[in-house]
N, C-alpha and C positions, 0 to 999 in steps of 0.2 A: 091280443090274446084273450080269449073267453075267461073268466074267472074260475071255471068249472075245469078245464085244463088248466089251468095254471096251481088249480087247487089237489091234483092228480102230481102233478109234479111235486109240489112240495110233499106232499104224503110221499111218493117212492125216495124221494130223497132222505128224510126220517127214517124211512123202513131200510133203508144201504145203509145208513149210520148207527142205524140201533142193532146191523146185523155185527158191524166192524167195529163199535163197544163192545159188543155182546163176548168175541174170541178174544179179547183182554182180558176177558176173566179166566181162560184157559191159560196157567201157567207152560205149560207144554210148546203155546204156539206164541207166547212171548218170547219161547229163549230160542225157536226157530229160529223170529223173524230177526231177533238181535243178533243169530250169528251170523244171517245170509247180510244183513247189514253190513256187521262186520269185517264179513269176508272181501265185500269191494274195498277195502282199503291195504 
């Protein structure tokens, strides 16, 4: 694998993670995600 893709890759993988931090700071889609959680049980 070329350094230069492989360096595209890490970059998009940071930018999906900093996007999926990012909606924890939304109280709103915290108590979503914890009630569809909770609902499989």
């Amino acid at each position: 694998m070329k350094p230069l893709h492989k360096s595209l890759i890490y970059a998009g993988v940071l930018v999906v993670l900093g996007l999926v931090f990012a909606l924890y700071t939304r109280p709103d889609f915290v108590m979503t995600l914890a009630n569809q959680v909770w609902g499989c049980f």
